[in-house]
N, CA, C and O atoms as a GROMACS GRO file, in nm:
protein
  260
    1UNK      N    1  -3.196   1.898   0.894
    1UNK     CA    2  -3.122   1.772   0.899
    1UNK      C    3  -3.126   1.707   0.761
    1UNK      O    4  -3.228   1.708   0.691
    2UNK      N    5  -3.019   1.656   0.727
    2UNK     CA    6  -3.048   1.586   0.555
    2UNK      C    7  -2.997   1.443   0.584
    2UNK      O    8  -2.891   1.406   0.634
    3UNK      N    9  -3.114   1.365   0.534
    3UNK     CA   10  -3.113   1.274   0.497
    3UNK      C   11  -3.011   1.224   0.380
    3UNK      O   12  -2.998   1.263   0.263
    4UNK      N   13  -2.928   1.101   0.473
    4UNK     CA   14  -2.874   1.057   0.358
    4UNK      C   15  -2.855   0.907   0.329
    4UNK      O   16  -2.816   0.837   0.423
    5UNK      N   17  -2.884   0.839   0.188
    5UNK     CA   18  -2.926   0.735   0.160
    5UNK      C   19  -2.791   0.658   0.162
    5UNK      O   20  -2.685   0.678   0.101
    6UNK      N   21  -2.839   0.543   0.272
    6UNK     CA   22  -2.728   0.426   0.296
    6UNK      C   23  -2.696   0.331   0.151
    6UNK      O   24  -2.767   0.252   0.088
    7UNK      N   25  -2.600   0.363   0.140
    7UNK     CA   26  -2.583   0.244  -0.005
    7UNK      C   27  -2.520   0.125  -0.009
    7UNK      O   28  -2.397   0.118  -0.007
    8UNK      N   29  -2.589   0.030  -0.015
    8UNK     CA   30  -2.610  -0.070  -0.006
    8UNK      C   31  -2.411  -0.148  -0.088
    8UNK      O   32  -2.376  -0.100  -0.195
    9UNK      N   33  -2.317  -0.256  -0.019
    9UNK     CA   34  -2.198  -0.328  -0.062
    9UNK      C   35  -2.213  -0.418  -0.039
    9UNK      O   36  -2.262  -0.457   0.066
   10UNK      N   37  -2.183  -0.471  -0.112
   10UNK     CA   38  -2.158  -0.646  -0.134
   10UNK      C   39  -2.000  -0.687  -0.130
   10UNK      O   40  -1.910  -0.625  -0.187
   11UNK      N   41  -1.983  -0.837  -0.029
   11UNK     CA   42  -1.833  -0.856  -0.052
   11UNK      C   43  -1.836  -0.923  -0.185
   11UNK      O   44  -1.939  -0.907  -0.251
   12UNK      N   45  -1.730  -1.002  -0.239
   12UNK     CA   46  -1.714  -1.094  -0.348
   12UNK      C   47  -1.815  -1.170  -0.314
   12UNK      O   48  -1.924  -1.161  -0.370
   13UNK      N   49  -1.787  -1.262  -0.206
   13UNK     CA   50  -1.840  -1.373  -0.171
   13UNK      C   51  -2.024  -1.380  -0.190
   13UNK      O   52  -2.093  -1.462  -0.250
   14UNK      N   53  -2.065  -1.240  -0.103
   14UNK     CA   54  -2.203  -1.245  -0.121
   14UNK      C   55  -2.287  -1.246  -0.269
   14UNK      O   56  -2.392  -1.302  -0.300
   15UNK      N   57  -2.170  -1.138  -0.368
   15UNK     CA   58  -2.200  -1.174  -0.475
   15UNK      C   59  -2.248  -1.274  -0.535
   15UNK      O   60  -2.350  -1.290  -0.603
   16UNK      N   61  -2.122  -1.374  -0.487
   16UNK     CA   62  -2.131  -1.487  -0.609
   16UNK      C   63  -2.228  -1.581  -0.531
   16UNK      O   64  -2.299  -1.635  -0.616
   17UNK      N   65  -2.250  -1.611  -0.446
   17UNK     CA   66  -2.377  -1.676  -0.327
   17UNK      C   67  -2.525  -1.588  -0.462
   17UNK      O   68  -2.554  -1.656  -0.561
   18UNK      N   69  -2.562  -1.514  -0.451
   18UNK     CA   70  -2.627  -1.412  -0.486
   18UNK      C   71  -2.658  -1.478  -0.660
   18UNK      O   72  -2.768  -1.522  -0.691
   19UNK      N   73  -2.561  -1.473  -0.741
   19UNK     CA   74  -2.569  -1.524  -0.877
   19UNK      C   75  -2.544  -1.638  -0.886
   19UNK      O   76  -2.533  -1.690  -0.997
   20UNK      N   77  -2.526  -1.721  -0.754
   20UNK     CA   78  -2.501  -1.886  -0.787
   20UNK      C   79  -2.360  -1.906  -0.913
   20UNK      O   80  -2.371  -1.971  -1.017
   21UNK      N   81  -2.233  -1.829  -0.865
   21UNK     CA   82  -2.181  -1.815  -0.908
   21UNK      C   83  -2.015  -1.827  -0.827
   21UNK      O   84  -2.021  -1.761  -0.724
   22UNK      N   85  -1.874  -1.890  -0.846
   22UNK     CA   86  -1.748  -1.880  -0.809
   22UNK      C   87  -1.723  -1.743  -0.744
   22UNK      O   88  -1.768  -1.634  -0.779
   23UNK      N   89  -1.641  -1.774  -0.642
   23UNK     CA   90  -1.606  -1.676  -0.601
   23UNK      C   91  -1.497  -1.620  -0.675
   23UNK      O   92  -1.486  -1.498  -0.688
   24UNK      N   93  -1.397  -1.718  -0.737
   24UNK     CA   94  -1.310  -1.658  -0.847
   24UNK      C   95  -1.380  -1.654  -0.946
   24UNK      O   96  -1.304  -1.700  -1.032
   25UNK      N   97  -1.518  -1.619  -1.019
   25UNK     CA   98  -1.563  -1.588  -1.108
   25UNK      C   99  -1.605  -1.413  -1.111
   25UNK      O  100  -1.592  -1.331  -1.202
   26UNK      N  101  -1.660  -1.397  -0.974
   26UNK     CA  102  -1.679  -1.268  -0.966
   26UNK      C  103  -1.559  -1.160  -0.968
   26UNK      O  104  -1.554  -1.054  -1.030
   27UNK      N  105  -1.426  -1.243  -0.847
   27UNK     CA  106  -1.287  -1.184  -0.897
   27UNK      C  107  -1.244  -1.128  -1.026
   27UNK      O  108  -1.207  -1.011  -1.036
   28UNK      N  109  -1.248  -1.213  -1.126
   28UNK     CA  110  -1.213  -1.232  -1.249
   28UNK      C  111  -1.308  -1.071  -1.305
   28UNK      O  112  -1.252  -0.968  -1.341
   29UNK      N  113  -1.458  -1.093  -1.299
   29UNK     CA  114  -1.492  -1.032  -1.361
   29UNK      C  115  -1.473  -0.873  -1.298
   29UNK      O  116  -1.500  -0.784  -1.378
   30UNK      N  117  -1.440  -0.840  -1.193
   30UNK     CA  118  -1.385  -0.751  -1.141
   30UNK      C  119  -1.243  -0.697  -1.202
   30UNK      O  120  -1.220  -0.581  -1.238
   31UNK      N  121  -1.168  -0.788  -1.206
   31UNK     CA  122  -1.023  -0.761  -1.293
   31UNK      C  123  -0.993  -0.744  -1.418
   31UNK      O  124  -0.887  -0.710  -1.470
   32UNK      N  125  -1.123  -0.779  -1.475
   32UNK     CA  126  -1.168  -0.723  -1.651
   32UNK      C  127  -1.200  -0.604  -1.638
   32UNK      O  128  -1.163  -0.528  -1.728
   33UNK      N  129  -1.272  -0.553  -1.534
   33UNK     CA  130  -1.310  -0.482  -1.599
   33UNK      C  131  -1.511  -0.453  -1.593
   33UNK      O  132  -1.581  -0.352  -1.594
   34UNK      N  133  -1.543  -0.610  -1.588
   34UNK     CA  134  -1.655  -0.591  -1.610
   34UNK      C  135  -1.803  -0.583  -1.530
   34UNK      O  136  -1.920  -0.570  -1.564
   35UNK      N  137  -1.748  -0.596  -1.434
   35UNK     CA  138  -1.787  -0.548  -1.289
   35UNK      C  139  -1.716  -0.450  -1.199
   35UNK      O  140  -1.608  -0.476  -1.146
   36UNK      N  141  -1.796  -0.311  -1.182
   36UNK     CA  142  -1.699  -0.225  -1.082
   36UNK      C  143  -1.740  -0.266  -0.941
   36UNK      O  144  -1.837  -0.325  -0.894
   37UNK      N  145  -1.622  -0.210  -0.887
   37UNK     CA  146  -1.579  -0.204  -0.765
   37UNK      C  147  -1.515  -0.173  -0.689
   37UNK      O  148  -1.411  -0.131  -0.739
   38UNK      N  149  -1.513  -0.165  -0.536
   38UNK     CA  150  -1.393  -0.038  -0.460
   38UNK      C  151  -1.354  -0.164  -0.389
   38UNK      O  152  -1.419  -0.261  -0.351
   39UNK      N  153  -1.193  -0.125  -0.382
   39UNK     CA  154  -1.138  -0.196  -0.286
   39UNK      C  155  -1.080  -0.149  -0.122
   39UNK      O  156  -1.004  -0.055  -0.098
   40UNK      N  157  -1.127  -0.221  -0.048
   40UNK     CA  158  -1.123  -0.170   0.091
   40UNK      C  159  -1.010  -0.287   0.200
   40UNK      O  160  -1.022  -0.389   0.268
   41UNK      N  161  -0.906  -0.189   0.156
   41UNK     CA  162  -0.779  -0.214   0.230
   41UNK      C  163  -0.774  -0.340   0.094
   41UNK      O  164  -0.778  -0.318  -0.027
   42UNK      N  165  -0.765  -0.447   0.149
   42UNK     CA  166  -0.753  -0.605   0.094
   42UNK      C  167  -0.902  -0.636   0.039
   42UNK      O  168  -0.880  -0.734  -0.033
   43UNK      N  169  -0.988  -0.620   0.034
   43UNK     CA  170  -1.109  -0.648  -0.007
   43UNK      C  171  -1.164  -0.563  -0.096
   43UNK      O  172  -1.156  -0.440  -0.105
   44UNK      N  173  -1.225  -0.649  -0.164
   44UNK     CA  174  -1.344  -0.554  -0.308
   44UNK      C  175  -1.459  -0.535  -0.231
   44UNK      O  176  -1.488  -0.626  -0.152
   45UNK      N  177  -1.532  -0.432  -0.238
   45UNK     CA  178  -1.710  -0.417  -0.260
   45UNK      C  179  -1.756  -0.387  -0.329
   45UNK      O  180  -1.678  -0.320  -0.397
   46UNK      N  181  -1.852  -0.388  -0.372
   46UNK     CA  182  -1.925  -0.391  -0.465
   46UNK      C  183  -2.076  -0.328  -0.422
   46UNK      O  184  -2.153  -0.366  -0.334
   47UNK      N  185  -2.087  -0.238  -0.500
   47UNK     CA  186  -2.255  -0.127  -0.512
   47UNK      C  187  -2.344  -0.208  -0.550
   47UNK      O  188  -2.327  -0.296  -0.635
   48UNK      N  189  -2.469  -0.178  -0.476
   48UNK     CA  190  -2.567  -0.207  -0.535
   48UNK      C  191  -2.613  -0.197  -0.710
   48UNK      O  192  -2.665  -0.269  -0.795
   49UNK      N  193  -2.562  -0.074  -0.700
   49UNK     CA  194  -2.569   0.009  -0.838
   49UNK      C  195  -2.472  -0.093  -0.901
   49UNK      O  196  -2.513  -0.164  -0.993
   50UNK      N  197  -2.383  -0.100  -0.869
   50UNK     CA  198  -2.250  -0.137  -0.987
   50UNK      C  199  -2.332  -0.308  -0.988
   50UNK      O  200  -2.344  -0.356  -1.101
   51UNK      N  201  -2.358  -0.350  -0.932
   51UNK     CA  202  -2.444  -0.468  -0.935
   51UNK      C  203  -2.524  -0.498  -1.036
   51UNK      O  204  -2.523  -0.595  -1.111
   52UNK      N  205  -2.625  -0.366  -1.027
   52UNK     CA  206  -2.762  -0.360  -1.104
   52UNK      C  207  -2.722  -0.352  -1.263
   52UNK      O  208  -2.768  -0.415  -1.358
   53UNK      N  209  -2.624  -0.258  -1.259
   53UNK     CA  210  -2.550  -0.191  -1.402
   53UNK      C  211  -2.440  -0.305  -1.485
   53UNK      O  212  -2.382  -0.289  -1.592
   54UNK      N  213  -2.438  -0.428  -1.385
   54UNK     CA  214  -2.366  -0.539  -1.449
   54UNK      C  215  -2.486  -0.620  -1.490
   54UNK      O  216  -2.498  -0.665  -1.604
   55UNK      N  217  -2.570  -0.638  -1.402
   55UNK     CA  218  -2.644  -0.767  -1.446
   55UNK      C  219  -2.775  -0.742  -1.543
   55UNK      O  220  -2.861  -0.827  -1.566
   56UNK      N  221  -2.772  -0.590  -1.602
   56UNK     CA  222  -2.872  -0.551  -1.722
   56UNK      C  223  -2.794  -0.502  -1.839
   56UNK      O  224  -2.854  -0.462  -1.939
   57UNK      N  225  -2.654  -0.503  -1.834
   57UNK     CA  226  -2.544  -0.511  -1.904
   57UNK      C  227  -2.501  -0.650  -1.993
   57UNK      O  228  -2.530  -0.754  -1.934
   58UNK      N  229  -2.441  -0.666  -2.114
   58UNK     CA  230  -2.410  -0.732  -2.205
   58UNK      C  231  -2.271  -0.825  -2.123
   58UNK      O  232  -2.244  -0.945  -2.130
   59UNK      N  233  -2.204  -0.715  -2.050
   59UNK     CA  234  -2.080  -0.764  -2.036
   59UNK      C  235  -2.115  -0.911  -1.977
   59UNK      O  236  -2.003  -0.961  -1.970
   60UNK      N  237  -2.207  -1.007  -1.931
   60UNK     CA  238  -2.163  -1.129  -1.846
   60UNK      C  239  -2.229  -1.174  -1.930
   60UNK      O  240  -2.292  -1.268  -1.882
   61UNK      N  241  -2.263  -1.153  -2.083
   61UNK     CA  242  -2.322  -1.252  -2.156
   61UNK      C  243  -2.170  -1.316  -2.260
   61UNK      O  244  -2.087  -1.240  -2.312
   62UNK      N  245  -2.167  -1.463  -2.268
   62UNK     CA  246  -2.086  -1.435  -2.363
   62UNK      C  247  -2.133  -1.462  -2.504
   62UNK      O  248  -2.243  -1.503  -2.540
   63UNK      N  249  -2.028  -1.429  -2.574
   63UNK     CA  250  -2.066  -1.416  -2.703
   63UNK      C  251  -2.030  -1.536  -2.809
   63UNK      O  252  -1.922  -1.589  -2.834
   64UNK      N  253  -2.182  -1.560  -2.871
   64UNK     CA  254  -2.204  -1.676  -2.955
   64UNK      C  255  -2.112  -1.680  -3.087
   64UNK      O  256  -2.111  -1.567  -3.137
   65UNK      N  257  -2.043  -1.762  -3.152
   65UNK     CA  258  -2.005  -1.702  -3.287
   65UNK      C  259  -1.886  -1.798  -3.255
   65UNK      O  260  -1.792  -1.809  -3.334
   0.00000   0.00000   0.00000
C-alpha cells in the first residue's frame, strides 16, 4: 500500500487572514506573478509549498531606493 502525502491549499481568503493581509492583496500578488498558484474552476489555491517559497522569498519585500 503507498502512502501518500496530503498537501496541504489555501483559498485567497485564508491566505490573507493568515498574513494579516487584503484579500485583493494576495490576488494581486498572484497575478504578478509572485505568488504561485492553481486555479480551480473560478478559484485560486494555493500550496503549502508555494506559500513557504513566497514568504522566505524577496518577492513580498519591497524595494527601498
Amino acid at each position: 500500500m503507498i502512502n501518500i502525502m496530503e498537501e496541504k491549499y489555501y483559498s485567497i481568503d485564508e491566505v490573507a487572514e493568515l498574513l494579516k493581509v487584503a484579500y485583493l492583496t494576495v490576488y494581486r500578488w498572484i497575478k504578478a506573478g509572485k505568488l504561485e498558484a492553481v486555479k480551480a474552476g473560478k478559484q485560486y489555491r494555493i500550496t503549502q509549498v508555494a506559500l513557504d517559497v513566497f514568504l522566505t522569498s524577496d518577492h513580498n519585500v519591497k524595494s527601498k531606493g
